[in-house]
N, C-alpha and C positions, 0 to 999 in steps of 0.2 A: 563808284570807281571806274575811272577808263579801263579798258577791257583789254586795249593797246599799251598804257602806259609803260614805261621803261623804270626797271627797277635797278637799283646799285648794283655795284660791281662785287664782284664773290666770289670764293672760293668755291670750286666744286664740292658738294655735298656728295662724299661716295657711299651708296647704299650697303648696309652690311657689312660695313665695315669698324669694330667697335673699337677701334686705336686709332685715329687721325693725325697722330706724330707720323714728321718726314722721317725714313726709314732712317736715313744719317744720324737723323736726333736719335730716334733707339738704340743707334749703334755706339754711340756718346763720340761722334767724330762731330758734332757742331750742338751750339746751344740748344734747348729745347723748341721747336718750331712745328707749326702745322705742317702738312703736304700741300701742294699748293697747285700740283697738275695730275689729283685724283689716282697717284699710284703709278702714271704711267710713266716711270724712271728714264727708259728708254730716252725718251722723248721731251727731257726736261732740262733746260737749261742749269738750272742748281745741281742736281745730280754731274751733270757735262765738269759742269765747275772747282764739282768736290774730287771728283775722279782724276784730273787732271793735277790739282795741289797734292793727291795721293799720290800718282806716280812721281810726281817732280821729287818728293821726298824720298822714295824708292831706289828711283837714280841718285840722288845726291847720297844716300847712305850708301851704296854701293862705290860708288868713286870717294866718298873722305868719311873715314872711316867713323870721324867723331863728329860728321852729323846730325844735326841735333833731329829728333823726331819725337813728336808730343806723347804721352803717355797714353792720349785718345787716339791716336794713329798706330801707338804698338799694341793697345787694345783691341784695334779692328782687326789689323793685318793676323793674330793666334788667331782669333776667334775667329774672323770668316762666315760668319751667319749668315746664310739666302737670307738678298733683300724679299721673299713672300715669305720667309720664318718672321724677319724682322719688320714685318707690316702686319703680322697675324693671320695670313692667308693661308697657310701649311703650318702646321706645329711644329717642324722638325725637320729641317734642310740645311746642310753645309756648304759654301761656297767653293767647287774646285777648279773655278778661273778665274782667281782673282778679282773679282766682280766684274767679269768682262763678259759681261749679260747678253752681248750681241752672239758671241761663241759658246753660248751654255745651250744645249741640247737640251737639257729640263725646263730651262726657261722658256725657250718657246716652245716646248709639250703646253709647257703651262697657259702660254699666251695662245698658240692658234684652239686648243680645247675651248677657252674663255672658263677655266676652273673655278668656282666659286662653291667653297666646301657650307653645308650648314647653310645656303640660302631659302627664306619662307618666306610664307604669304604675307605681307605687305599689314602693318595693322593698320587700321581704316578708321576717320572719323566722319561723324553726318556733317550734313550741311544742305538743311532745309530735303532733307529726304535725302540725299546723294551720295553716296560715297568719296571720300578724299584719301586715300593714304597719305601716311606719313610719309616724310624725305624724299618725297617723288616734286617735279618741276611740271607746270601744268601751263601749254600753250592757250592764247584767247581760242583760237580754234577747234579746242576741245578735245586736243592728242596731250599726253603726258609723255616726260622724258625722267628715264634712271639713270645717273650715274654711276657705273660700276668700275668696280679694280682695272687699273689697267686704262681708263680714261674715256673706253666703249661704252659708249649710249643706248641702250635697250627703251622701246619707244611702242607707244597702243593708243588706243583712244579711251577718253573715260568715261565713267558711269552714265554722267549728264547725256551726251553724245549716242550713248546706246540705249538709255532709255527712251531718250525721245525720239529716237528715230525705229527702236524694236528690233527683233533676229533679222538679220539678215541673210539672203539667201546667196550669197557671197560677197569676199573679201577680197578684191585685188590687189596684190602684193607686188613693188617695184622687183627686179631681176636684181640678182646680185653683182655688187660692183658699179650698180648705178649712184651717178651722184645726187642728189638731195639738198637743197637751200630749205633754209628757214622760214616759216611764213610762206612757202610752195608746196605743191601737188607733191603727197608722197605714196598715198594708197587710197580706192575708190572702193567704198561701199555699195553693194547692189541688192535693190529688193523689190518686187514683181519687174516694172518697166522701168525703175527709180534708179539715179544713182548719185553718189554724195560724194565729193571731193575732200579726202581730208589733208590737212596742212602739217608739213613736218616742224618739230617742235627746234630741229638745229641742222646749221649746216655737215654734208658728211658725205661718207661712201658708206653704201649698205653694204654689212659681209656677215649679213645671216638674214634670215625670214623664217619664221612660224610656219612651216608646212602642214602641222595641226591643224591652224585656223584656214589655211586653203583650201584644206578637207573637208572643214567642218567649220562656217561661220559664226554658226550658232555658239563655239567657245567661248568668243571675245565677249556674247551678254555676258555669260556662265559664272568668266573669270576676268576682268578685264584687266584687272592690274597682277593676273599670276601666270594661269595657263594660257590666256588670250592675248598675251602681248605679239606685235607685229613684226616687229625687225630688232637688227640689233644696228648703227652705224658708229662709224669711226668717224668722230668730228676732227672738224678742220680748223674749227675756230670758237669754243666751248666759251670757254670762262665771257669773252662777248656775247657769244651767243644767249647763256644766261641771265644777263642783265634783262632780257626781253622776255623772261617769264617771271610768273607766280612760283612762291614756297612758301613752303610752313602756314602760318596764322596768314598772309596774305592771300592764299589759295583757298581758305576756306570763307573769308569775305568776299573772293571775286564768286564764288562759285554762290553764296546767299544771293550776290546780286543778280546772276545770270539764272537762280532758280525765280527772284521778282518778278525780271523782266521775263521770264514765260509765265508766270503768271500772269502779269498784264496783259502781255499777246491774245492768251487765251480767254481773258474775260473780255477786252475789248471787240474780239473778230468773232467770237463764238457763244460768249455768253456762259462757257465750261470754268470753275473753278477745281484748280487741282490739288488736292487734298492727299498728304502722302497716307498709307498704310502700315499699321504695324511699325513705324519710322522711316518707312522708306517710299520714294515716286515709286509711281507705277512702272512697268518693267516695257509696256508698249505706247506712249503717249500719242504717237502718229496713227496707231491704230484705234485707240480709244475718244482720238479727237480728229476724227477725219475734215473736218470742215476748212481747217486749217492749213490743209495742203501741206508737201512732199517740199518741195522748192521754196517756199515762206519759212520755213522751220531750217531748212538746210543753208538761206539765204542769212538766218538774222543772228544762228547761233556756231557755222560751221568757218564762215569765211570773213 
């Protein structure tokens, strides 16, 4: 498999999320339909669409009296459910501005928080010793990106990545508010005199960092896909963005292939074959195969 290759176009996959209807569809104000911008209403063209056909209905029953309005519009308007009742984000929220979500004080409690009630550890499958979770998006570069509520991107590097390179003795983490491209410098691993360029998995603004793992880099072996994630970003341009990584079944054949191809490395330069344990790589490969060098290993599997 190219390592580069470009995958289809998709709808974002939101982690943790077990109802994928667009909140409207729950609400029965439009057909049954997927979400198609990861929850982030706000910021969605369809939602702009539907809000606007609801007020024009609003005003028009207001000035003729025997305006007609659909039995799914007089159904929204009693009811009123918070669009995070009606996406499963909160169990139990009333709408009291008229879904006028830019002027609801809960709403953005909800949104600057980044609330995600009931989120867990990630289940994980092998792959040639490695770990993969599920529904996570996996750059060639070796960083993984989550989709979460709200359409914020939570972003680490993965198993592969920290195994072969081992603990690090820190992690440097962009400043917040910095911008971030795709397939560009987003955070620098450092271990004795060594250090590793990792590539950010989408374009975006950082508006969170892992102050954990700047403490302590050793988190991100520990936990890679739970307590050691690195940033959270606000992409700019996602659902393309996407197109340019691995998911699902396709992540777990890039990642067979990129455990190969260090295989090969390692028995052509060193004559080391690496045999995982218990089902899994080893946890220090840079350290258990010195011969192979810092910059060979960071050259052929980071960038």
């Amino acid at each position: 498999m190219d390592k580069r290759a470009t995958k289809k176009t998709r709808t974002p996959f939101v982690y943790g999320i077990t109802n994928d209807q667009c909140v409207w569809s729950r609400a029965g104000v439009v057909k049954p339909m997927k979400c198609i911008n990861a929850f982030d209403c706000l910021d969605c063209s369809f939602d702009r669409g539907v809000q606007s056909n609801f007020e024009a209905k609003q005003a028009q029953a207001g000035n003729m009296r025997k305006a007609h309005i659909t039995p799914r519009m007089r159904m929204l308007s009693s009811q009123l459910k918070c669009r995070h009742m009606l996406s499963g984000r909160v169990d139990y929220k009333m709408c009291a501005h008229n879904y006028n979500c830019v002027k609801c004080p809960y709403d953005k409690m909800i949104e600057d928080t980044g609330y995600m009630p009931g989120i867990k550890q990630p289940v994980c499958d092998q792959a040639s010793g490695f770990n993969v979770p599920r529904d996570h998006y996996f750059h060639f570069g070796h960083t993984w990106a989550r989709v979460e509520y709200g359409g914020r991107v939570r972003v680490g590097i993965d198993d592969f990545a920290l195994r072969l390179l081992g603990p690090q003795d820190e992690i440097k983490l962009p400043r917040l508010g910095k911008t971030v491209f795709q397939g560009q410098h987003q955070a620098t691993l450092k271990r004795d005199q060594n250090e590793a360029a990792t590539l950010s998995p989408v374009d975006g603004k950082v508006v969170a960092v892992n102050y954990k793992v700047k403490r302590k880099a050793q988190m991100a072996n520990d936990s890679p896909y739970y307590g050691g994630w690195l940033m959270v970003i606000e992409p700019t341009d996602l659902r393309k963005n996407l197109k340019n990584l691995f998911f699902g079944i396709e992540s777990l054949a890039w990642m067979d292939d990129e455990a190969t191809r260090l295989n090969t490395l390692l028995s052509e330069e060193t004559g080391y074959q690496m045999v995982a344990t218990g089902g899994e790589a080893i946890k220090d490969i840079y350290r258990m195969v010195p011969g192979i060098g810092w910059d060979r290993l960071v050259e052929e599997f980071l960038g």
